[in-house]
C-alpha angles and dihedrals in degrees: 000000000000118000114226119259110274095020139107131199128255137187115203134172131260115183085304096331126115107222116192123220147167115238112205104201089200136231116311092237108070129179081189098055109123105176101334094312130099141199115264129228106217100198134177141172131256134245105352091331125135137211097263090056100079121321107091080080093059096030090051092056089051097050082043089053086057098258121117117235135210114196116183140186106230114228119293094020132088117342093332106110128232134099153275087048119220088025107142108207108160092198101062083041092070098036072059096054092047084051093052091044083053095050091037076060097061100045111112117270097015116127104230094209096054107058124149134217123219131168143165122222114311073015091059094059095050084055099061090034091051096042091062115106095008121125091189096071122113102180142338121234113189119180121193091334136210104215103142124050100184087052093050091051084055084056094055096041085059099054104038103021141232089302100059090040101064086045087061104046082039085056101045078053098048094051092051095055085050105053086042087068099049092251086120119250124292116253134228139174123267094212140014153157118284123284084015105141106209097057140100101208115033106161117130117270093017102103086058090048089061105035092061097056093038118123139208102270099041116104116213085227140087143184103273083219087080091086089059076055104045098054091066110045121110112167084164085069104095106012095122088075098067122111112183109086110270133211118196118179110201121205100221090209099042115150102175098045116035107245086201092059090041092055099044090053085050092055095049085048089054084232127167113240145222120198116195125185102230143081128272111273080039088093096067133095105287102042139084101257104046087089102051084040103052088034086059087049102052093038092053083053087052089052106041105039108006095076084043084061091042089055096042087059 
């Protein structure tokens, strides 16, 4: 696989698994520079996504903007080692992300006390979840974020019905079981057509959504325990105890991640936010609202961190 221009990669360690991540050592020319060093961008995929579907684009606009940037694959996904592949725990995701925050740390030319948080849908709410309790965050950058698991599964409901719905609770029950007895886990897509049945994300167009960004290493399957994981996540839970300054950009016709959960956790972190009329996969490279959606971000960060530098010189 091709590493993205301007990056290098890096291996780092998760509890005794080997993640795999691109470091972006940023523009030479840097607003956010404080004695040599500049802030760093900490950045993962959603729901069983991986770096080279999608976020170069984003991660290339915030090393152009003169900030360094440190995408990962979480366990399990992509080139990152672990197994079982294509598992989704969300909590050993975000013991990843606090590992990947530890090696970003550690890349030349990073300040260690200004690191930045920025996720994509289930990513977003890891974001906000991992930046709790941390003096070393600079910002939060939450993009279409997932925050709230039961209003997600209202959503779906919604949009396949009652029916669907038990067979795929029936069959995340079925693959635990499973994998608890050592059968290995039961699969299902990632994405589909509608109405198709085996599959996590049904809505129309977004097979083509995905199917667009997707790179090499990513696998259209997940472990159909994911949806014993999803109900219970709540990354909008303690929000209103952050304390470094937050941006979540809401997509208004979302129908992966609810805009109406999004917006309500928003409102508890005290975040600035960013509406945009579109659907979920709309905010990536291709489409008409990447540009608006990366610009606010690295405006927000302008904003936020580049006249802090300025003042620190």
């Amino acid at each position: 696989m091709t590493t993205p221009s301007g990056a290098q990669t890096v291996r780092f360690p998760s509890t005794g698994t080997e993640c795999d991540a691109w470091f972006f050592a940023g523009s030479s020319s840097s607003p956010f520079q404080i004695d040599g060093k500049r802030p760093v961008v900490v950045m993962a995929h959603g729901f069983a996504g991986t770096k080279d579907s999608g976020l170069a684009p984003f991660a290339q606009r915030f090393s152009e903007a003169g900030l360094a940037v440190f995408a990962f694959d979480y366990r399990g996904f992509g080139l990152s080692g672990g197994q079982p592949r294509q598992q989704i725990s969300l909590e050993r995701q975000a013991d990843d992300y606090r590992a990947a925050i530890v090696a970003a740390k550690q890349q030349p030319g990073v300040d260690p006390n200004r690191v930045i948080l920025w996720g994509v849908s289930q990513s977003g709410g890891h974001a906000l979840t991992v930046a709790g309790g941390r003096t070393d965050i600079a910002a939060v950058i939450s993009v279409i974020p997932l925050v709230n698991g039961l209003a997600a599964g209202r959503v779906a409901y919604g949009q396949v019905g009652g029916a669907a719905i038990a067979r795929s609770t029936a069959s995340a029950v079925a693959s635990a079981v499973s994998s608890k007895l050592g059968r290995g886990p039961k699969m299902m897509r990632v994405v589909g057509k509608p109405r198709d049945r085996d599959a996590a994300l049904t809505a129309p167009g977004f097979l083509e959504s995905y199917l667009a960004i997707a790179g090499p290493s990513w696998r259209n399957e997940v472990d159909a325990s994911v949806g014993l994981e999803i109900g219970g996540f709540r990354a909008d839970k303690h929000v209103h105890e952050l304390d470094a300054p937050v941006l979540v950009q809401i997509a208004d016709y979302d129908s992966a991640a609810p805009p109406h959960a999004a917006a309500k956790a928003a409102f508890k972190a005290r975040a600035e936010v960013r509406h945009y009329p579109c659907d979920h996969f709309d905010v990536f490279e291709g489409n008409d609202w990447f540009e608006p959606c990366v610009g606010h971000a690295i405006s927000f960060l302008n904003r936020k961190l580049a006249a802090e530098a300025v003042s620190a010189r």
